[in-house]
C-alpha positions in Angstrom: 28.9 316.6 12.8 32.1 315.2 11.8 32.2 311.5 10.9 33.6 308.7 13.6 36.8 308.0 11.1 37.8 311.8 11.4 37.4 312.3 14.9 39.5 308.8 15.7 42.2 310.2 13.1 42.0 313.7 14.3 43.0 312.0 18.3 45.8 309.9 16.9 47.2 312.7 15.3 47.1 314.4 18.6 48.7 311.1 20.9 51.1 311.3 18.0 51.9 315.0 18.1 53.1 314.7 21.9 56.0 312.7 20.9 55.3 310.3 23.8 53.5 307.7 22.3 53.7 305.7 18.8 50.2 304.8 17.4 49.9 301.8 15.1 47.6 301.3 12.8 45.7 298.4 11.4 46.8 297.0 7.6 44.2 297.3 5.8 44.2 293.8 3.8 43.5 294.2 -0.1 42.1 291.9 -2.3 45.2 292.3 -4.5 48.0 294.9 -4.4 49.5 295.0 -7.7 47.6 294.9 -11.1 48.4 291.5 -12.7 50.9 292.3 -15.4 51.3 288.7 -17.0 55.1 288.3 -15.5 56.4 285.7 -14.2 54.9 284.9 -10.4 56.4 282.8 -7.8 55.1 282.2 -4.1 57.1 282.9 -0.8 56.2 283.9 2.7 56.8 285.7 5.4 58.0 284.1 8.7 57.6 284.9 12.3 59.1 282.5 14.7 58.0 283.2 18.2 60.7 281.1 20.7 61.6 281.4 24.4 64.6 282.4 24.2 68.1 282.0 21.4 69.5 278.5 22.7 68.5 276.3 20.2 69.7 273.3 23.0 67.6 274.7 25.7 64.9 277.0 24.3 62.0 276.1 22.3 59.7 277.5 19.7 56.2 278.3 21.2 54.6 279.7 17.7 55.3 280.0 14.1 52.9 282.2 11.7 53.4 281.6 7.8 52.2 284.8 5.5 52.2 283.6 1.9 52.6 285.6 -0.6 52.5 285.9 -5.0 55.1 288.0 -6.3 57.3 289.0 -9.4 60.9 287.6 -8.8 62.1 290.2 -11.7 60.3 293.6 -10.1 59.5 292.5 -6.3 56.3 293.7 -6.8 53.8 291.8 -4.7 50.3 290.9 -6.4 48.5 288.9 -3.2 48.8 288.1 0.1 47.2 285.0 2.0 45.7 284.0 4.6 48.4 283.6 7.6 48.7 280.5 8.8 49.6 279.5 12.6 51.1 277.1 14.8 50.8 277.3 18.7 52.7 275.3 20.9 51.9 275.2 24.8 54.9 276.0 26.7 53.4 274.3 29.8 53.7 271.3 27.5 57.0 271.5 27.0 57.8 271.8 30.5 60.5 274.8 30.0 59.9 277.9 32.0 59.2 281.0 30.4 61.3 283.9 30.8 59.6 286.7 33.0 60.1 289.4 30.8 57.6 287.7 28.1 55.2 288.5 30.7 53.1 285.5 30.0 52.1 283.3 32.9 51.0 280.1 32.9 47.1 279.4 34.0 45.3 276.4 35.0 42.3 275.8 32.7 40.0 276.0 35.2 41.3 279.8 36.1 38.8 282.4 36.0 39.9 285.9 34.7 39.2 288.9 36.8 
């Protein structure tokens, strides 16, 4: 009997092959990703800014995730990747409405889910 990884690789092959869907796949986080080579290493990070819309006079920003990263500034080679860090904001807070096409929708904390 074939082994659980196969048999999930072996069906997204399949969803794949039909040319209807797109199946992503969880990174796989290493420990590090390039073999320390003694070269020079800097810090950066990847940004994702999450807002409710592109008027910075109207819109807001409702989360922000940070990814740092070590890298070589002379190669680009990356070496390790942190933990992300992020910031939420409640839009109901803000009191801006959020565009229907983000299909989030704004719950009272004492709402049950169904």
């Amino acid at each position: 009997m074939a082994d659980a990884g196969s048999h999930i690789h072996a069906l997204v092959e399949q969803i794949r092959a039909s040319g209807q869907y797109e199946v992503l796949a969880l990174l796989q986080r290493h420990e590090r990703y390039a073999e320390d080579e003694q070269s020079e290493k800097r810090v950066a990070a990847f940004v994702d800014v999450e807002t409710t819309g592109r008027d910075a006079a109207s819109d807001a920003i409702i989360e922000l995730a940070l990814v740092p990263f070590e890298y070589c500034p002379h190669t680009g080679k990356v070496f390790r990747v942190e933990d992300a860090v992020c910031y939420l904001e409640d839009p109901r807070r803000l009191r801006i409405a959020i565009p229907a096409c983000t299909f989030l929708r704004h719950r009272s904390p004492t709402a049950r889910s169904r």
